[in-house]
C-alpha positions as CSV (number, residue, x, y, z in Angstrom):
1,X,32.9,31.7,-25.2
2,X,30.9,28.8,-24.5
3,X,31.9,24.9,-24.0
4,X,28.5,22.1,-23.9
5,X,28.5,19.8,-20.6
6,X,27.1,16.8,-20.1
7,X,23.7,16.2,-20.3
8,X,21.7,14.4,-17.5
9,X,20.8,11.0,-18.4
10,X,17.7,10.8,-19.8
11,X,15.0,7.9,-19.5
12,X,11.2,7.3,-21.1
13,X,10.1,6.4,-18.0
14,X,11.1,6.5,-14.4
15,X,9.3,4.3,-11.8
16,X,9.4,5.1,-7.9
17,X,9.3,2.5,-5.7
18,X,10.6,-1.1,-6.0
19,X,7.4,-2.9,-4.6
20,X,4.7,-5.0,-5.5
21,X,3.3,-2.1,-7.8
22,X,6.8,-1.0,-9.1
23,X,7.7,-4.4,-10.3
24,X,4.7,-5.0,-11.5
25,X,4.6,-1.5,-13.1
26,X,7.9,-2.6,-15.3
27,X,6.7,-5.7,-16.1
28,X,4.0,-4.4,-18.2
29,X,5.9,-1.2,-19.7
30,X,8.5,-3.8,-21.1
31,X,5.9,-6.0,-22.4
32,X,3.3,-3.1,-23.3
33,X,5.6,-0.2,-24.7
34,X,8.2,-2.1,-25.7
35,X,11.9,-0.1,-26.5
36,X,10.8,2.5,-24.0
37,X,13.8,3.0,-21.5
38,X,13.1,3.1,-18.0
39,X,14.5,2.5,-14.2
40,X,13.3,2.2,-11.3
41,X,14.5,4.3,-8.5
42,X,14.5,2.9,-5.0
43,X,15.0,4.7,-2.0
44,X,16.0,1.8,0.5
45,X,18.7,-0.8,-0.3
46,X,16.1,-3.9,-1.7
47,X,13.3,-4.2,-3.4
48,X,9.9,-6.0,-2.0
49,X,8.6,-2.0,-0.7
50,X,6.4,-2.7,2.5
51,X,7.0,-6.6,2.5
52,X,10.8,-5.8,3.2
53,X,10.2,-2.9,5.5
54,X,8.0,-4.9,7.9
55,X,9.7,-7.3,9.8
56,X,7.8,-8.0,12.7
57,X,6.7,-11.6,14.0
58,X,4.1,-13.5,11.8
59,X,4.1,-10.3,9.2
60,X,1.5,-11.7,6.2
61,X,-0.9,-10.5,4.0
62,X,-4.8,-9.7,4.7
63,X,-5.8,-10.8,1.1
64,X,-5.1,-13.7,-0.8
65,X,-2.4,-14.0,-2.8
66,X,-4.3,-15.1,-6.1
67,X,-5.5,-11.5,-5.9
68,X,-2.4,-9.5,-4.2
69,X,-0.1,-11.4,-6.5
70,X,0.3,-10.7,-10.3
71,X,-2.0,-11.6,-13.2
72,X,1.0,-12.9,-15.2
73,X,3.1,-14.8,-12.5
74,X,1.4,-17.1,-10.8
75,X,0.6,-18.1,-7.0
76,X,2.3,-21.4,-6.6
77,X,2.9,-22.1,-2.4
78,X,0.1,-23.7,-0.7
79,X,-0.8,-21.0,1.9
80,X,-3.1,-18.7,0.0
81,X,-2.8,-15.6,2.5
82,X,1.1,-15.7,3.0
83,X,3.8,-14.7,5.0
84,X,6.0,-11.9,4.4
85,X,9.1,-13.7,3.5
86,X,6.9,-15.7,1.1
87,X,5.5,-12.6,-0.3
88,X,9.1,-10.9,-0.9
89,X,10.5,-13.8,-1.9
90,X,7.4,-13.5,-4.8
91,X,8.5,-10.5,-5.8
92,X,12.3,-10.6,-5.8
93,X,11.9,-14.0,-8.2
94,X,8.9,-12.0,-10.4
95,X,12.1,-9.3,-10.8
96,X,14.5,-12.2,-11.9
97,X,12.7,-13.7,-13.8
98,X,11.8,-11.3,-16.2
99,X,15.2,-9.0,-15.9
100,X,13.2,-6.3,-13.9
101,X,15.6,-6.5,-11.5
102,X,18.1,-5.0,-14.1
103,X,16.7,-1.6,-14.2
104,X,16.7,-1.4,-10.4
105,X,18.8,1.6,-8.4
106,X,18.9,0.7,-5.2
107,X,19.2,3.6,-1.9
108,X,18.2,6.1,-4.7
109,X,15.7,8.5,-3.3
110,X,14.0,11.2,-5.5
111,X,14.0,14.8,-3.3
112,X,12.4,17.0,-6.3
113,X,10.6,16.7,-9.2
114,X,10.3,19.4,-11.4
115,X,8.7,20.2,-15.1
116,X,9.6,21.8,-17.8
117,X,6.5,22.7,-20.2
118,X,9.2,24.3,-22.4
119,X,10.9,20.7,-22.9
120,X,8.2,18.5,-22.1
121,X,10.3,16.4,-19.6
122,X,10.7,16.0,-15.9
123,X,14.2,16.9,-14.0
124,X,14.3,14.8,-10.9
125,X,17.0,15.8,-8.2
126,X,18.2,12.5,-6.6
127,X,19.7,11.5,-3.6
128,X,22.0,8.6,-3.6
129,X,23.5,6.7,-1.0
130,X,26.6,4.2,-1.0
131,X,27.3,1.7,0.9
132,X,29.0,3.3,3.8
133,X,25.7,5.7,4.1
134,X,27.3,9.2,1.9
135,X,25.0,10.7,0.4
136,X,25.7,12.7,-2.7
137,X,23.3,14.1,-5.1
138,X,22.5,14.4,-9.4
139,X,19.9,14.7,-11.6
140,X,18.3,12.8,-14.0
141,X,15.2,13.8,-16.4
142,X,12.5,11.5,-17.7
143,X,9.6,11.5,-20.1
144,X,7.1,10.7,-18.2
145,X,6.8,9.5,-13.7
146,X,5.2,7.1,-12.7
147,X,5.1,7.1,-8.7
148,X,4.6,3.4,-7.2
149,X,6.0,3.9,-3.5
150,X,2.4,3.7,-2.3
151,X,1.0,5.9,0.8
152,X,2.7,5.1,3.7
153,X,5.5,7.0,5.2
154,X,8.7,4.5,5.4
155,X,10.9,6.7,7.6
156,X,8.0,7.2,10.3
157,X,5.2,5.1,11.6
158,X,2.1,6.8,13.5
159,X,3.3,7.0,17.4
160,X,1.1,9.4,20.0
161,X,2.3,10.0,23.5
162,X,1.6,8.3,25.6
163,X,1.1,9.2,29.7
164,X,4.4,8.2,31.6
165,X,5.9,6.6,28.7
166,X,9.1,7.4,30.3
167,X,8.6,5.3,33.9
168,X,8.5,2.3,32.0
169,X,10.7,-0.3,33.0
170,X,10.7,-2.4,29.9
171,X,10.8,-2.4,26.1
172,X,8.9,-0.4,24.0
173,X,9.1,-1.1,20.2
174,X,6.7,0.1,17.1
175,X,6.2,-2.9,14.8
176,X,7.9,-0.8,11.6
177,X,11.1,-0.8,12.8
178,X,11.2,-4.1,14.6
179,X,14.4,-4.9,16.7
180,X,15.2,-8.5,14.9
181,X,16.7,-9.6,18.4
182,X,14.1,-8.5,20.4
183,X,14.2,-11.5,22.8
184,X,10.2,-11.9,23.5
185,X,10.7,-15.7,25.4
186,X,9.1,-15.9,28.5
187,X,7.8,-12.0,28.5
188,X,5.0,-10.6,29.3
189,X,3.7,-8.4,25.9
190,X,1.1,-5.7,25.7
191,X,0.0,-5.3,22.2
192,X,-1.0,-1.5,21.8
193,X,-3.9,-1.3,18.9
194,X,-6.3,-3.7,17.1
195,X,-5.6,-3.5,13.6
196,X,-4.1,-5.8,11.5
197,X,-1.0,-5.4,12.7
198,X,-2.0,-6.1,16.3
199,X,-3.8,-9.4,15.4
200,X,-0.9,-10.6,13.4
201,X,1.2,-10.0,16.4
202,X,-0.8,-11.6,18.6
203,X,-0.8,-15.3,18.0
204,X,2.6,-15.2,16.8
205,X,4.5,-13.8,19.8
206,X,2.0,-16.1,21.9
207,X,3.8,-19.2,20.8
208,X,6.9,-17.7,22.7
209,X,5.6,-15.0,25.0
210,X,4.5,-16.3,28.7
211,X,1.2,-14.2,27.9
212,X,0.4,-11.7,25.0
213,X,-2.2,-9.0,26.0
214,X,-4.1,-6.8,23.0
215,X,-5.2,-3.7,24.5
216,X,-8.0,-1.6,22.6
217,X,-9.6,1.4,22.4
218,X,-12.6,-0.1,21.1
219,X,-13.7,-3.4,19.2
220,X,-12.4,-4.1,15.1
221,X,-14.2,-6.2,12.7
222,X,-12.5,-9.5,12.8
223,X,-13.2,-12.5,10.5
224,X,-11.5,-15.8,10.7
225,X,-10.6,-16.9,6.8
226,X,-8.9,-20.3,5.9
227,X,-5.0,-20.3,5.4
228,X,-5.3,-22.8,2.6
229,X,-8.0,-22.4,-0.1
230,X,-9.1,-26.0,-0.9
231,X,-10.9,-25.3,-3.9
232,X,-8.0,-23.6,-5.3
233,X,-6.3,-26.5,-4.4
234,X,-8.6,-28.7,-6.1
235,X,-8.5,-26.3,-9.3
236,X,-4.5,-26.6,-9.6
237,X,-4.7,-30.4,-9.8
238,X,-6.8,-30.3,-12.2
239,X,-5.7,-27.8,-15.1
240,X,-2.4,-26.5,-16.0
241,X,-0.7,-23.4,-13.7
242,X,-1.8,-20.3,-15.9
243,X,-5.1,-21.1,-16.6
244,X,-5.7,-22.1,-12.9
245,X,-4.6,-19.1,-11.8
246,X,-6.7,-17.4,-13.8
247,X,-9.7,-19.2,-12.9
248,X,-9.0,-19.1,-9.4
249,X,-8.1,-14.9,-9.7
250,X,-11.3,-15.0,-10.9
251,X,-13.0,-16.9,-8.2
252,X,-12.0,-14.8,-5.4
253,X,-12.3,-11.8,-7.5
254,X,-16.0,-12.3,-7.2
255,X,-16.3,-13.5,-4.0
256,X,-14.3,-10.6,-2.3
257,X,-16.6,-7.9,-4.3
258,X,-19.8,-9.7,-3.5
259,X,-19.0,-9.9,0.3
260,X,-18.6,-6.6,-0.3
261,X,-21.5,-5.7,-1.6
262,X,-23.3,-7.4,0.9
263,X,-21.7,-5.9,3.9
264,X,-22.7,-2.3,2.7
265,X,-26.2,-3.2,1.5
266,X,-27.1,-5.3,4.6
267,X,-25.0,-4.2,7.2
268,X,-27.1,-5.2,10.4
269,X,-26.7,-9.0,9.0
270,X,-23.4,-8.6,8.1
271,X,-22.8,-8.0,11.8
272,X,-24.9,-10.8,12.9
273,X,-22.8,-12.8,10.2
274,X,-19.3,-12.0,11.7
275,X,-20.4,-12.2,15.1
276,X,-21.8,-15.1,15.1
277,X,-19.1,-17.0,13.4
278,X,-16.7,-15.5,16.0
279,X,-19.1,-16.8,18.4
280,X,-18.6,-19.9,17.2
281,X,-15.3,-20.1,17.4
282,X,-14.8,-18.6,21.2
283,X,-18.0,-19.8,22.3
284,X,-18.0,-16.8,24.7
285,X,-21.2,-14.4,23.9
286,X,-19.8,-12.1,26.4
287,X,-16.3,-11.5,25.0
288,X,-17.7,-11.2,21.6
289,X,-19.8,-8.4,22.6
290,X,-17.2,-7.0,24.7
291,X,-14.2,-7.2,22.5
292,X,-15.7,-8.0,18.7
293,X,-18.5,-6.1,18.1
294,X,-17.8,-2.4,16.7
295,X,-19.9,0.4,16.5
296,X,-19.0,0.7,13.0
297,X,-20.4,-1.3,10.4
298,X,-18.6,-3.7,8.7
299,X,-16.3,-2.2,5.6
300,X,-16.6,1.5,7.1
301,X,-12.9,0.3,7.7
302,X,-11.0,-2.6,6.0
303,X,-11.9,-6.1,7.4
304,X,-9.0,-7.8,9.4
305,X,-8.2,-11.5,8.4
306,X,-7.2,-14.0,10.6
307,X,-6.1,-17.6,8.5
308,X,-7.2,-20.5,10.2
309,X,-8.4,-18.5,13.0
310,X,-5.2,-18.5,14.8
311,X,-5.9,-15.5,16.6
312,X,-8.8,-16.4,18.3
313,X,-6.9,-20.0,19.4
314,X,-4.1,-18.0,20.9
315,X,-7.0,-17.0,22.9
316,X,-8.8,-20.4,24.1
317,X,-5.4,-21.4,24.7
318,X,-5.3,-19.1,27.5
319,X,-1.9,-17.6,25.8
320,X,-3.6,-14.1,24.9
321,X,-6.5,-12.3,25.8
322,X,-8.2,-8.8,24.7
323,X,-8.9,-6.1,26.6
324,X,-11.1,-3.0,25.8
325,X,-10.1,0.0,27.7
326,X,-8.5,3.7,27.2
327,X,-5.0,4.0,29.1
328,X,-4.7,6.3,31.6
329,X,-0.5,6.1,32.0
330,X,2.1,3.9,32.0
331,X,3.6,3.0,34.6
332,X,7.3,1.3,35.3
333,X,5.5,-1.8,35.7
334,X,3.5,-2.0,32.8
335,X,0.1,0.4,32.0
336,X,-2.9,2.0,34.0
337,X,-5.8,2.2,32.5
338,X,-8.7,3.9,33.0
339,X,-10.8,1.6,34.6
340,X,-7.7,1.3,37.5
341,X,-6.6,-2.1,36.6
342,X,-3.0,-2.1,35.6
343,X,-1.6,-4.5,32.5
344,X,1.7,-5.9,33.4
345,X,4.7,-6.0,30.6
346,X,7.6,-6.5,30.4
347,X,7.8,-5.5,26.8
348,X,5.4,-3.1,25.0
349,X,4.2,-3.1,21.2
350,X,2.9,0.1,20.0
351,X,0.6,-0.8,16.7
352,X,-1.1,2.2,17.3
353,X,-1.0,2.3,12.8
354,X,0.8,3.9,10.4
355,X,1.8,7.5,9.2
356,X,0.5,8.4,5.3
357,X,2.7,10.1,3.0
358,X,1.9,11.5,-0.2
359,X,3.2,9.1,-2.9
360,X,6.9,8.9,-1.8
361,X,7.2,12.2,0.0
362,X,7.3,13.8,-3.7
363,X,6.5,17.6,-3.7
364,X,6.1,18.2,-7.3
365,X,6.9,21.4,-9.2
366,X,6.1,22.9,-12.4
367,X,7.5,25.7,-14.0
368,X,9.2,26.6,-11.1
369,X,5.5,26.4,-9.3
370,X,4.9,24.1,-6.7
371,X,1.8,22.3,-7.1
372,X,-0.1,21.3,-4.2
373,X,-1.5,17.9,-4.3
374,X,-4.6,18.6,-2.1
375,X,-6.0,21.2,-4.8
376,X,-5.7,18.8,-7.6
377,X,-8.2,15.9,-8.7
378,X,-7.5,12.2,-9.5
379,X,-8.4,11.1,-12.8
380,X,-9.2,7.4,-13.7
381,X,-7.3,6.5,-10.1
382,X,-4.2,7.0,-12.2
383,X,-3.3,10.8,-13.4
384,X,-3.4,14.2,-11.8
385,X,-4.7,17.6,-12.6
386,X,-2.4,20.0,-13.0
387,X,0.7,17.3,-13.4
388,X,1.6,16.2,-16.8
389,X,2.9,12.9,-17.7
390,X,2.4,12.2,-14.1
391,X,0.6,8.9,-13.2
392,X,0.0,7.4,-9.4
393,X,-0.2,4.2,-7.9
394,X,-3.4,3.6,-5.7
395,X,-4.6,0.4,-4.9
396,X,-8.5,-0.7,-3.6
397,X,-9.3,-0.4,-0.1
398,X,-11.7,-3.0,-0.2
399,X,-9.7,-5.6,-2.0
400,X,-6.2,-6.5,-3.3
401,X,-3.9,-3.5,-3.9
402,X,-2.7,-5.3,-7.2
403,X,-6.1,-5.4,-8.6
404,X,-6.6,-1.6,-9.2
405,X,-2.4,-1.3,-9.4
406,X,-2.0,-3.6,-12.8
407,X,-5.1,-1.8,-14.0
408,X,-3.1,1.5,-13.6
409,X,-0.1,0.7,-15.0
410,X,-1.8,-0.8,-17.8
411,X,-3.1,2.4,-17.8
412,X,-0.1,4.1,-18.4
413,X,1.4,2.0,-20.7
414,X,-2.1,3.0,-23.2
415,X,-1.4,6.8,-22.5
416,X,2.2,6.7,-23.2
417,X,1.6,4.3,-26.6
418,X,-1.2,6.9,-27.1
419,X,1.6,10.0,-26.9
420,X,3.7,8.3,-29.4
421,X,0.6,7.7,-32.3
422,X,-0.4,10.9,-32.0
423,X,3.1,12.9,-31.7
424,X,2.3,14.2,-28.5
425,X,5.1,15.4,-25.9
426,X,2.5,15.6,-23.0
427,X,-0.9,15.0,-22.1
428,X,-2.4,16.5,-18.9
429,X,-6.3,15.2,-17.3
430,X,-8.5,18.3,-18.2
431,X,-10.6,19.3,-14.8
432,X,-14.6,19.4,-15.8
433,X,-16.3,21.9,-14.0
434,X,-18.7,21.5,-11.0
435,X,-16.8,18.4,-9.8
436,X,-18.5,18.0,-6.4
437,X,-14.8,17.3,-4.4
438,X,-14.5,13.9,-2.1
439,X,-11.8,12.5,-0.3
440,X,-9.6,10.2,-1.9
441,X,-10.2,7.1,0.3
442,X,-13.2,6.8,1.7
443,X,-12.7,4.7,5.1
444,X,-12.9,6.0,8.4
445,X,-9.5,4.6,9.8
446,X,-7.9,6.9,11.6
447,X,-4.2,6.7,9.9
448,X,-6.3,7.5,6.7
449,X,-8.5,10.4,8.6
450,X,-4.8,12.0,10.2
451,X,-3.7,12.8,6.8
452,X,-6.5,12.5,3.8
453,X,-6.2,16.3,3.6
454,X,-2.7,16.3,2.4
455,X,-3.9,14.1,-0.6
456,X,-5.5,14.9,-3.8
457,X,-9.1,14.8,-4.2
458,X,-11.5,12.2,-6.0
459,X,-14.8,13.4,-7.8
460,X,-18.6,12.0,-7.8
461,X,-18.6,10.9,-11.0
462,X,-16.6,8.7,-13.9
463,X,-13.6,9.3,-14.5
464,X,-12.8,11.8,-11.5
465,X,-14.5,9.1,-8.9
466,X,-11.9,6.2,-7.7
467,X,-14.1,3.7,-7.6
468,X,-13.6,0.5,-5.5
469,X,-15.1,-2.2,-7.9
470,X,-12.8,-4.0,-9.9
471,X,-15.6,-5.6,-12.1
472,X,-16.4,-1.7,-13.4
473,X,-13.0,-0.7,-13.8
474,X,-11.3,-3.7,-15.3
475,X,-14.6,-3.0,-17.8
476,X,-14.1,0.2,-18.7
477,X,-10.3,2.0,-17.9
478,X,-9.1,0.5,-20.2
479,X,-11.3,1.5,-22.9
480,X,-11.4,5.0,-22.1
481,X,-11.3,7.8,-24.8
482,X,-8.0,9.1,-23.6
483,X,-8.8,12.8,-26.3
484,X,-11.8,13.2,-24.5
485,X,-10.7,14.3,-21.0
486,X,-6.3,14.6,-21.8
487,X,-5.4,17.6,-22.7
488,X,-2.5,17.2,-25.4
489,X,0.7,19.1,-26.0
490,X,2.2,18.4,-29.7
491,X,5.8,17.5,-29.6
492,X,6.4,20.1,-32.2
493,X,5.1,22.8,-29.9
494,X,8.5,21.6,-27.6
495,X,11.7,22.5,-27.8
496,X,14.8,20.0,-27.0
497,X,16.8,20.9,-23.8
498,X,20.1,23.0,-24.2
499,X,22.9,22.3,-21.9
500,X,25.6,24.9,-21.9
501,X,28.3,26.4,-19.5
502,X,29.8,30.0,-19.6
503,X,33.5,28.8,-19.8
């Protein structure tokens, strides 16, 4: 004899990751698949993803927030590239405002996802914490996943050894898990890295630090940008919020793609072009051929931005300096490099980058099959190979994550409307043959290069290639013949789930 248990909740749609894709993700399911049910799982205990993870003195973005913020909500402060609190403040009011923030479940972190062909529907196995940190764990199936949480692995940040790391005398911190009263007044800092974290750091901890040293293994492209965009400015007086947004979105939109273009087509003046405005600025040949002049060319790896060229002025202020050298050890004093001189410190910052993780850690499985994500192939930036009603969220490299992340989830939002006209309980990207395999990001940083391999693959050609042009893909994903490369499972080819107990 039998008796029926309960049944795990079921949901349309499940998003992963309450960030700047997540929200935005919701926002245009409710408004473009309207009715459909959906959460959004969150592993940490508030939303805002990466902009509430990083903490660290003078965290901001490195595009402009006409771009990096939404097409339907906005950019309103002054600054265009803004500072983290800005930007999470941005998102948690973008939640608010259109009851996103509703369908949010907070320190909920999805450990397994598995599916069903049988049923046509995902069981994830969650793990939920409560307030006193107990962790218990149940499942929940969905329709279809969507996974926003990005690439970047929140629990860990990228931290090699270092030489007599032990003998130091002072601080050492990593800039993802920043001590909020780490007392910096008066110190002496040695910035570890020169990335975008490092030059953030910089000129921020300057303003309190007695001196603030950036040590490098070798030069980074960096480019002084204005904080405030005064045309945008101009443009806001003059027509009403919406349309000025759009106008300006549009604006920068073009400008980021042709500069661009122009790095990768004319490279060797591309360098003369950054140099010499950095020359300009420090009116120091020698330190700009010392300290700002790569071996790379420009856009081989993502461009650091500097508003108002406050890191540089950190510098002619005599309150930080660069210096371009390997380390040998540390020492309790501070560190030894290699060319014998030693950097005093009391306090060390390790922004030596971050450590990638495979869209939220998820290891997927199907039919009891684990599917590994390194054999399968993107499709339209969006869908995998060998995953149905599976969709990712990527964002460019060479321009504003939330360009190619709305695109995406407007993506999904046409498959799953598709699904419903045509009956259809699944749909799966069809592999073409001879695919000539690429990685999935293209730049040669080295937190992508530690762990590209783990990743799915992109292909040479439409739709298998994840291109970095917004102009192309906000021209054509959108309009793709979703028949043509989805292979489709009828609903009636599915059974409903049973869920029985021997009693």
């Amino acid at each position: 004899m039998s008796q029926s248990v309960a049944a795990p909740e079921h949901l349309d749609v499940v998003i992963v990751g309450a960030g700047l894709s997540g929200i935005g993700a919701a926002y245009r399911l409710q408004t473009e698949c309207r009715g459909k049910t959906y959460a959004i799982l969150e592993a940490r205990a508030a939303m805002g993803g990466t902009w509430d993870l990083f903490r660290y003195p003078g965290i901001r973005s490195d595009s402009d927030m006409f771009t990096l913020g939404y097409p339907f909500k906005p950019w309103r402060d002054a600054k265009a590239i803004a500072d983290g609190p800005s930007i999470r403040r941005y998102i948690n009011e973008t939640a608010a405002e259109f009851g996103i923030d509703r369908h949010i479940r907070y320190q909920t972190k999805v450990i397994a996802a598995d599916w069903s062909s049988e049923t046509a529907r995902w069981t994830l196995t969650l793990e939920e914490r409560d307030q006193a940190g107990n962790a218990t764990r149940r499942e929940l199936t969905c329709g279809f996943l969507y996974a926003c949480a990005g690439y970047y692995n929140y629990d860990h940040g990228y931290s090699p050894e270092f030489p007599g790391a032990a003998s130091f005398s002072g601080q050492v911190v990593h800039p993802q898990f920043w001590q909020e009263d780490l007392d910096y007044v008066g110190k002496r800092v040695v910035v570890i890295g020169s990335g975008a974290t490092a030059v953030t750091l910089v000129p921020a901890m300057a303003e309190q630090a007695e001196r603030v040293t950036m040590l490098q293994r070798s030069p980074t492209w960096i480019s002084a940008v204005p904080g405030r965009d005064k045309y945008a400015d101009k443009i806001r007086e003059l027509l009403p919020p919406n349309l000025a947004h759009r106008v300006i979105r549009t604006k920068n939109i073009l400008f980021s793609i042709g500069f661009y273009q122009y790095c990768r087509r004319r490279p060797e003046a591309a360098r003369k072009l950054l140099t010499g405005l950095t020359t300009r600025i420090l009116k120091d040949e020698k330190a700009v051929a010392e300290h700002f002049t790569p071996s790379y060319d420009p856009w081989d790896q993502r461009l650091c931005a500097v508003p108002d060229a406050d890191f540089f002025k950190a510098m002619k202020k005599g309150k930080a300096e660069v210096v371009t050298d390997h380390i040998d050890t540390f020492v309790p004093e501070g560190i030894r490099l290699k060319s014998g001189r030693v950097l005093p410190a009391d306090i060390i910052v390790t922004a030596t980058g971050l450590q990638m993780l495979a869209f939220g850690g998820i290891t997927p499985r199907v039919d009891g099959e684990s599917v590994t994500l390194a054999d399968q192939f993107v499709w339209q930036g969006a869908m995998l190979t060998g995953l149905p009603n599976f969709a990712v969220c990527i964002g460019y490299t060479n321009a504003s994550w939330t360009l190619r992340a709305d695109l995406s989830s407007r993506l999904v939002c046409k498959i799953i409307n598709h699904m419903d006209r045509r009956d259809y309980a699944a749909v799966v990207p069809r592999a073409e043959r001879n695919i000539t395999e690429q990685p999935l990001l293209d730049l040669a940083a080295g937190y992508i290069q530690r762990s590209i391999a783990d990743f799915p693959r992109q292909g040479d050609r439409h739709p298998w290639k994840v291109r970095q042009n917004y102009l192309l893909d906000s021209a054509t994903t959108l309009r793709t013949d979703l028949d043509k490369t989805l292979a489709a499972t009828p609903r009636s080819a599915v059974r409903e789930p049973e869920f029985s107990a021997a009693r």
